[in-house]
ChimeraX commands (.cxc) that place a marker at each C-alpha (Angstrom):
marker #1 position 0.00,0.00,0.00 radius 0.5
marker #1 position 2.36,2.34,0.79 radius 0.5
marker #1 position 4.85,1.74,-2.55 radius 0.5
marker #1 position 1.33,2.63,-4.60 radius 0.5
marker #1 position 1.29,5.63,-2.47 radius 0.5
marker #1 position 5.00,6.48,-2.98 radius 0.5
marker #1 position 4.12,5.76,-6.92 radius 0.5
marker #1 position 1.45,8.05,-6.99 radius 0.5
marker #1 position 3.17,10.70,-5.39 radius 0.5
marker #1 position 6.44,10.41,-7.45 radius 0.5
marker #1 position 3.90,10.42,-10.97 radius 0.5
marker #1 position 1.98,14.01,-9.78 radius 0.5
marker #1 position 5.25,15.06,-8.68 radius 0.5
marker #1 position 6.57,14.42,-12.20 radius 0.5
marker #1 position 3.52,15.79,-13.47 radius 0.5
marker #1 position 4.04,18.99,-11.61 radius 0.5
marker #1 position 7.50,18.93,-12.63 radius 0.5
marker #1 position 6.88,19.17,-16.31 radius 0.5
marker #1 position 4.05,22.05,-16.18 radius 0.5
marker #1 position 6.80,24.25,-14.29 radius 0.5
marker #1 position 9.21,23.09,-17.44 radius 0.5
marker #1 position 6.46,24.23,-19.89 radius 0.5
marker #1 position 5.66,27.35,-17.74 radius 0.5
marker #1 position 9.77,28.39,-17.79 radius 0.5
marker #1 position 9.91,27.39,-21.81 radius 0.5
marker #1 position 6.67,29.75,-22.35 radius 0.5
marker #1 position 8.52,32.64,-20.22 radius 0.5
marker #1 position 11.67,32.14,-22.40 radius 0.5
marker #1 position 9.68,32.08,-25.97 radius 0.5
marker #1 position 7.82,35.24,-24.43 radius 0.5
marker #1 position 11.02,36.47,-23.77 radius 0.5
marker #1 position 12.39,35.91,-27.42 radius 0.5
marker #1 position 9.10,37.38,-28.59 radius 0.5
marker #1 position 9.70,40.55,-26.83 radius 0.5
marker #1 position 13.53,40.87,-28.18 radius 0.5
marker #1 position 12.18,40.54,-31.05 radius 0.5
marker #1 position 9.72,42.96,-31.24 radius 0.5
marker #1 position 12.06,45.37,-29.53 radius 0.5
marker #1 position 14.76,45.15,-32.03 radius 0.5
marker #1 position 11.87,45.49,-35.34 radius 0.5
marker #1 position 10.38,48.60,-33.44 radius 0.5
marker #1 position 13.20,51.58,-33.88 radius 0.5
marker #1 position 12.13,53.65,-30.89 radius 0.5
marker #1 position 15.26,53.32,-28.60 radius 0.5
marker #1 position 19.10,54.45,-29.44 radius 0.5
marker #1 position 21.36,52.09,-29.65 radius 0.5
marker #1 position 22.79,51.82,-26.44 radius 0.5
marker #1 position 19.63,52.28,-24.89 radius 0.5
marker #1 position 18.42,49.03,-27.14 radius 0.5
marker #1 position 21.80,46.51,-26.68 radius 0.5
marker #1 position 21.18,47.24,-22.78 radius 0.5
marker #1 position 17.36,46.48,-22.76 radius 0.5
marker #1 position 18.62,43.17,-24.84 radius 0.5
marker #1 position 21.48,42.30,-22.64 radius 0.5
marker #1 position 19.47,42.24,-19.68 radius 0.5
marker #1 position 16.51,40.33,-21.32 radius 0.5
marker #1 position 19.58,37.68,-22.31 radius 0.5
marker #1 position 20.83,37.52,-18.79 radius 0.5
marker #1 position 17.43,36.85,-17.22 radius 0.5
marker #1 position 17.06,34.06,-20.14 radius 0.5
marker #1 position 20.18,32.09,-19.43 radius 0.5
marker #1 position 19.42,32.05,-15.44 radius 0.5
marker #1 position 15.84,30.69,-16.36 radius 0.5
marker #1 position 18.14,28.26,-18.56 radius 0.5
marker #1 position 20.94,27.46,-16.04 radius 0.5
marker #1 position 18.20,27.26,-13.14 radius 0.5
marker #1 position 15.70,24.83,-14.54 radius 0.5
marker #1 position 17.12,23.66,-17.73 radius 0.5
marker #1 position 20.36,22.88,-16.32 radius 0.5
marker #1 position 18.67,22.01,-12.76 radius 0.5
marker #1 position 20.84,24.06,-10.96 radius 0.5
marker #1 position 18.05,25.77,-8.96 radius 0.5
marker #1 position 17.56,22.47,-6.83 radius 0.5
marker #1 position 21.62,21.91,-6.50 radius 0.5
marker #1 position 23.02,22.84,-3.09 radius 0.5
marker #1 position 24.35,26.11,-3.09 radius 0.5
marker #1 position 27.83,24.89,-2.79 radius 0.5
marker #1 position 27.75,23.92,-6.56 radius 0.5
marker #1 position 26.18,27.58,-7.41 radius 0.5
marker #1 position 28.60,29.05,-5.28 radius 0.5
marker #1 position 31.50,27.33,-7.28 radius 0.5
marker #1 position 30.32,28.77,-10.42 radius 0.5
marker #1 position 30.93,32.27,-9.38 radius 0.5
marker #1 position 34.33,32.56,-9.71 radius 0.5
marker #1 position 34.48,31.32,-13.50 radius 0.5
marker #1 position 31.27,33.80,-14.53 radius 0.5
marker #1 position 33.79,36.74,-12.54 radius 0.5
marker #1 position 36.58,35.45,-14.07 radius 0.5
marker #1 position 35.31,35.42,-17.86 radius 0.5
marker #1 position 33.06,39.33,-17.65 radius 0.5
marker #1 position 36.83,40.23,-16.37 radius 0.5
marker #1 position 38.30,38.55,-19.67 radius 0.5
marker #1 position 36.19,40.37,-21.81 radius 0.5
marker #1 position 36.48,43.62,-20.51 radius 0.5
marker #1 position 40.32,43.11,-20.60 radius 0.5
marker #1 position 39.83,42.77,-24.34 radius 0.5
marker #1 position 37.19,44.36,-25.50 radius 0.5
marker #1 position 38.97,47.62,-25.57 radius 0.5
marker #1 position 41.02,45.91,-27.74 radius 0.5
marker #1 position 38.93,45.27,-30.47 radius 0.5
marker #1 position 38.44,48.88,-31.13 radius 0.5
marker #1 position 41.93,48.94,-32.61 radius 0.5
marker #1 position 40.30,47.32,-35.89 radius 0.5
marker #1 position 38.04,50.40,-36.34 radius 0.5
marker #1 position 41.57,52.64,-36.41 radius 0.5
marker #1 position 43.50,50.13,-38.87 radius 0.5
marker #1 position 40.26,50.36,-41.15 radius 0.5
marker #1 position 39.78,47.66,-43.66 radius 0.5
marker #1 position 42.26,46.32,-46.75 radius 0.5
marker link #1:1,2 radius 0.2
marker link #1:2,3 radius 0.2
marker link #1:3,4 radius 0.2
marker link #1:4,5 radius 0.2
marker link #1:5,6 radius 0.2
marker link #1:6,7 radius 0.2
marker link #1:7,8 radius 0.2
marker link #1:8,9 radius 0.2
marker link #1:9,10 radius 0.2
marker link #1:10,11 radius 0.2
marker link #1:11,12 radius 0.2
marker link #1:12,13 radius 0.2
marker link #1:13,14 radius 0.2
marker link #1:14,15 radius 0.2
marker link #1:15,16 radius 0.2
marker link #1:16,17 radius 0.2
marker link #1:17,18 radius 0.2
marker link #1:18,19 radius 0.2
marker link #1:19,20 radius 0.2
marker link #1:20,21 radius 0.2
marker link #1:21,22 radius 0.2
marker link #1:22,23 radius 0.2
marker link #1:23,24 radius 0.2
marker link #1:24,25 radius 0.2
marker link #1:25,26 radius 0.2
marker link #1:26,27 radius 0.2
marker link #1:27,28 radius 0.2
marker link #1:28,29 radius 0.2
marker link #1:29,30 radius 0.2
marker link #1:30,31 radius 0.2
marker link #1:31,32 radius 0.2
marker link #1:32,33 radius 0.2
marker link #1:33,34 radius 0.2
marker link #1:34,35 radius 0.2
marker link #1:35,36 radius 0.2
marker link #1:36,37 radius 0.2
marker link #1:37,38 radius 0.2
marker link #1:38,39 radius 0.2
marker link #1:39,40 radius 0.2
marker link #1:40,41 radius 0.2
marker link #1:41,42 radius 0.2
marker link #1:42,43 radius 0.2
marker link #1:43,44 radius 0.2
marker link #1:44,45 radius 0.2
marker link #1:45,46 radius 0.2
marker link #1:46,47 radius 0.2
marker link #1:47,48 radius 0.2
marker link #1:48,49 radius 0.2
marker link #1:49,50 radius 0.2
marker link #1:50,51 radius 0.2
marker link #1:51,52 radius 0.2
marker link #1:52,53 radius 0.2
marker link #1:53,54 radius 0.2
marker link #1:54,55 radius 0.2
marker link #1:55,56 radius 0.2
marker link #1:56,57 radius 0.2
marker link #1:57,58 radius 0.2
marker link #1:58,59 radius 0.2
marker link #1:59,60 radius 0.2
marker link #1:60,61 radius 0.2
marker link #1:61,62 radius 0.2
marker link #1:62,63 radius 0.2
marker link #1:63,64 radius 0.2
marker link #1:64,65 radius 0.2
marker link #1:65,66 radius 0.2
marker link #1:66,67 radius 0.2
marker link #1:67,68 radius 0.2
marker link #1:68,69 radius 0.2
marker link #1:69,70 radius 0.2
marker link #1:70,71 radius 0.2
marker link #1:71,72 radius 0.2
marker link #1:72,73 radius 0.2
marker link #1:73,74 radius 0.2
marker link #1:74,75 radius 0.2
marker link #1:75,76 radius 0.2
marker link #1:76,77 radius 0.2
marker link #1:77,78 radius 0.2
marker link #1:78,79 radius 0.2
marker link #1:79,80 radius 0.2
marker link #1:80,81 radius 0.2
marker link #1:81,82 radius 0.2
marker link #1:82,83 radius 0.2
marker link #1:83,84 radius 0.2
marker link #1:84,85 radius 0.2
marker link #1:85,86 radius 0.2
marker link #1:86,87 radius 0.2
marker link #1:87,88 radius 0.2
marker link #1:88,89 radius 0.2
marker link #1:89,90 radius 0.2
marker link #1:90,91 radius 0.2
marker link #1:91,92 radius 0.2
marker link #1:92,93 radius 0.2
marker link #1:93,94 radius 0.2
marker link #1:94,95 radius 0.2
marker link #1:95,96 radius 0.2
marker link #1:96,97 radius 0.2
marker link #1:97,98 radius 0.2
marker link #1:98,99 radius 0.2
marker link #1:99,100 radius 0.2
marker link #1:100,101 radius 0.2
marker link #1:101,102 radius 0.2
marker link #1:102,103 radius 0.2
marker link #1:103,104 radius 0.2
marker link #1:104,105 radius 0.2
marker link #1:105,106 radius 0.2
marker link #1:106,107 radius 0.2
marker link #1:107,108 radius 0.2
marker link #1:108,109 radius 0.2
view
């Protein structure tokens, strides 16, 4: 009796585990949908528009990493690890990215 309780619970769990998987995957296509839309309507400059877009990005990929990647039911321990890469990396690329504007002085060939 019990293991056909455990069973039963396990299955709605399950259940309930792939309508918060749908609900996350229709947040992320309303997401897209709204980049989208933002980037065919010209109403923002262009720095104004690439930081509306970045931030849209960064709330996708932590909807991605947390329940795509299942990180949001790890122990924080394993979050907490990641850190230091993610700092490490942004640091990277604003090391270099001042570097690419050197391409804009040496023009093309």
């Amino acid at each position: 009796m019990d293991t056909a309780m455990e069973t039963a619970a396990a299955a709605r769990h399950g259940h309930e585990s792939h309508r918060l998987y749908l609900w996350v995957w229709l947040y992320l296509l309303g997401l897209t949908a709204l980049e989208i839309a933002l980037a065919l309507v010209d109403v923002f400059s262009t720095m104004v528009m690439l930081v509306i877009l970045m931030a849209l990005s960064i709330v996708k990929a932590g909807l991605i990493v947390a329940y795509f990647m299942h990180l949001r039911f790890e122990r924080k321990s394993l979050v907490l690890s990641l850190v230091p890469g993610v700092v490490v990396v942004i640091s990277l690329l604003f090391a270099f990215f001042p570097d690419s504007f050197r391409i804009l002085e040496l023009g093309t060939q």
